[in-house]
Each structure stands twice: as C-alpha cells, then as structure tokens.
C-alpha positions as CSV (number, residue, x, y, z in Angstrom):
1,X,-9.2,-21.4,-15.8
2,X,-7.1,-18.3,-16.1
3,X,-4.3,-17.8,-18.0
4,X,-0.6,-17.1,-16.4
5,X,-0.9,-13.7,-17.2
6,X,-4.1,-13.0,-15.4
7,X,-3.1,-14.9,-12.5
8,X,0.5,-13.6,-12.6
9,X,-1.7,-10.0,-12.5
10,X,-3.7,-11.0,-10.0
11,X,-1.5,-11.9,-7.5
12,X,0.7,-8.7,-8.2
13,X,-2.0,-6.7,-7.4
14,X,-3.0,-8.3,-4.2
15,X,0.8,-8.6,-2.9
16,X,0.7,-4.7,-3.6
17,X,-2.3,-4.7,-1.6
18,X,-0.7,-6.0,1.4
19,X,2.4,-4.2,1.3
20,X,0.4,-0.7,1.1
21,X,-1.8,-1.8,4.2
22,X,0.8,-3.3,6.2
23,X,2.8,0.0,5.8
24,X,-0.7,1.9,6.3
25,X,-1.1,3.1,3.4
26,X,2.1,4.8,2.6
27,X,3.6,4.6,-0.4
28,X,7.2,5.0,0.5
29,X,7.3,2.2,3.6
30,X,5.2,0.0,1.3
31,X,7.8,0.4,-1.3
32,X,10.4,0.1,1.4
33,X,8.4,-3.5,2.0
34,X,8.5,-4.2,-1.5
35,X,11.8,-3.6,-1.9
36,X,11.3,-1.0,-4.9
37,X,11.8,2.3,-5.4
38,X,8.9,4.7,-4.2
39,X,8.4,5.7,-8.1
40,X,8.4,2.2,-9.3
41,X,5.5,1.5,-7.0
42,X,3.8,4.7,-8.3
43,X,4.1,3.4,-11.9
44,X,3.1,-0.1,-11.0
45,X,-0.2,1.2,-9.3
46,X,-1.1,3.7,-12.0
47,X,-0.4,0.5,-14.7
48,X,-2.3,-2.1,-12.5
49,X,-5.3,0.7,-11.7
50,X,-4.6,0.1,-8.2
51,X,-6.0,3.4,-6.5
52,X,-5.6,4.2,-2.7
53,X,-9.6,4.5,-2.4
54,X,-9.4,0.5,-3.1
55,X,-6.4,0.0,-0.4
56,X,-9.4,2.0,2.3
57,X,-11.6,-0.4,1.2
58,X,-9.7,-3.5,1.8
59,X,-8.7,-2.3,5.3
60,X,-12.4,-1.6,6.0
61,X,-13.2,-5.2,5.1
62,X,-10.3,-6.7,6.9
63,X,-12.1,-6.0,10.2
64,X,-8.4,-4.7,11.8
65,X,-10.1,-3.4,14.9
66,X,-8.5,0.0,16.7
67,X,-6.2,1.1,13.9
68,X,-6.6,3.6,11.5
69,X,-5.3,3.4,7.9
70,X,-4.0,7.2,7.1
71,X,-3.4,7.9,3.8
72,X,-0.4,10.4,2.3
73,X,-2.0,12.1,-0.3
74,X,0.8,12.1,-3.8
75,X,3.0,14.8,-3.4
76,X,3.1,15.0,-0.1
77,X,6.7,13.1,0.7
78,X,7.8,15.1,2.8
79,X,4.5,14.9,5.3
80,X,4.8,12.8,8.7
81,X,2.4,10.6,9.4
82,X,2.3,10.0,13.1
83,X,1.1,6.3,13.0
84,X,4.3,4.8,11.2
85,X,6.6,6.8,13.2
86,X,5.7,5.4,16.3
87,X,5.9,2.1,14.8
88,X,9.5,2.7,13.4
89,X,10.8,4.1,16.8
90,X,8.7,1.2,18.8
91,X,6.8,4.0,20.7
C-alpha cells in the first residue's frame, strides 16, 4: 500500500494531466482550469517532473480520434494557438 504522500502525488500529477489535455496542452488555459496562476503551474510541473513530451504521450494513448494536441513551447505566451481559440469563441 502507498503512503498518503505518494498517493496524494499521484493523483496531483494525474489531475495536472487532465487539465493540460483538456486545455490542449496549453499551459495558461490549463492553469485557467486549475484555477492557478500560469507560473504556479510551471513550478508545479518542473517539481512534479511532469514534462509536455509525457502530456503527447497520454493524448496518444487516450485514442481521442480527429483532434490534434498542439503544444506552446515556454516562452511563447504571447503565441495563438488556433485550436483553443475556436473553442473559446465556439467557432
């Protein structure tokens, strides 16, 4: 059995895991979700090794047929990424 800390962990990481592909993999709406601040979520994924090649991964395995996961590379804020606008303006 696992201790609460590793469970407690555990189930961080994978909520974090769901907010980044529900948002698509950006970091700012999946903050938004998550109801932090964009740099909080950058310091929890850094602390909790959670790395954007592992998000691709899960949303490879997840079998979500006809949508595409793009990624915002870091440091690129201020880049549009088409897919989640059309969401947010229900285009």
């Amino acid at each position: 059995m696992k201790t609460l800390y590793e469970a407690t962990a555990e189930f961080r990481k994978q909520y974090i895991l769901n907010a980044l592909m529900e948002a698509r993999g950006n970091q700012c709406r999946a903050a938004e979700i998550l109801g932090v601040h964009r740099n909080l979520l950058g310091r929890v994924l850094k602390e909790n090794d959670i790395t954007m090649r592992e998000v691709r991964d899960k949303w490879r395995r997840s079998g979500r047929v006809g949508s595409v996961l793009r990624i915002v590379p870091r440091g690129h804020a201020g880049t549009v990424n088409p897919g989640i606008r059309r969401e947010r303006n229900g285009n």
